[in-house]
N, C-alpha and C positions, 0 to 999 in steps of 0.2 A: 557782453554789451560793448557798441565800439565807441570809441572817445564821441562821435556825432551824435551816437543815439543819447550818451550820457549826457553833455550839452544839450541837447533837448530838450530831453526830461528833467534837466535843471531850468531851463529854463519857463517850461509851460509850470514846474513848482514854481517859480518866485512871479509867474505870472499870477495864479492862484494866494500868492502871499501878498501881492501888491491888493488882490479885487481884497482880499480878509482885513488889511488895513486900512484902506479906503472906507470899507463899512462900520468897519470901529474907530474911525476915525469920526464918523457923520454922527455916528451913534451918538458921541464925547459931545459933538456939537450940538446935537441936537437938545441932548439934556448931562450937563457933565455933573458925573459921579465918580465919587473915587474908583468904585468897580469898574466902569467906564474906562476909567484915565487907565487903570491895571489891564485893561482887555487891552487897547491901544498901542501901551509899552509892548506888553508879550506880543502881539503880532508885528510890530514896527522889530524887533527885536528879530522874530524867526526870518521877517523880510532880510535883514541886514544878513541872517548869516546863509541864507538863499542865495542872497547876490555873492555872498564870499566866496562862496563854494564853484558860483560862476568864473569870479575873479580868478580863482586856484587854479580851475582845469584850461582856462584859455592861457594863462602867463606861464604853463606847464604842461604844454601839449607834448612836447619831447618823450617828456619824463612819463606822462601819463598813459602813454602809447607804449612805450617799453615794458613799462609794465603789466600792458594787456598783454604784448605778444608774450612775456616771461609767465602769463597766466596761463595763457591760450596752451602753451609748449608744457608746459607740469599737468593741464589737465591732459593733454595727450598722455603722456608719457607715465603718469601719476594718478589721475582719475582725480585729481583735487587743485586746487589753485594754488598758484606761488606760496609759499609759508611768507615770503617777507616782500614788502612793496616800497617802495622810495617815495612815493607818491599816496592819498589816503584813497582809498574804495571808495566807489559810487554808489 
């Protein structure tokens, strides 16, 4: 996968995590329940670490590129991906 595609598909996630907390949000409002208010957290939660993960690979595109091509070259060479990354998997 290349850094663009990975960006992406993080982002169409935390677009899908924005619409899950919007609706546990309306839910809360509409009738708040502690299970409610506990839906709302957990997805307000997976939202934040959605955007982190965004944050990661854009202030680390360097780093996160090197590591694709160190992957890209061990599966050549290897038939398996780099053993170690500087940077976390997509």
């Amino acid at each position: 996968m290349t850094d663009w595609d990975l960006i992406t598909s993080q982002i169409v996630k935390a677009m899908a995590a924005v619409e899950d907390a919007h609706l546990a949000g309306k839910a809360l409002k509409d009738e708040p329940t502690p299970e409610k208010l506990s839906e709302f957290k957990k997805q307000m939660a997976d939202l934040a670490n959605d955007l982190e993960d965004i944050k990661y690979f854009m202030e680390h595109e360097d780093l996160v590129f090197s590591d694709d091509v160190a992957d890209a070259l061990s599966q050549m060479f290897t038939g398996k991906p780099a053993p170690y990354r500087k940077s976390m998997r997509g």
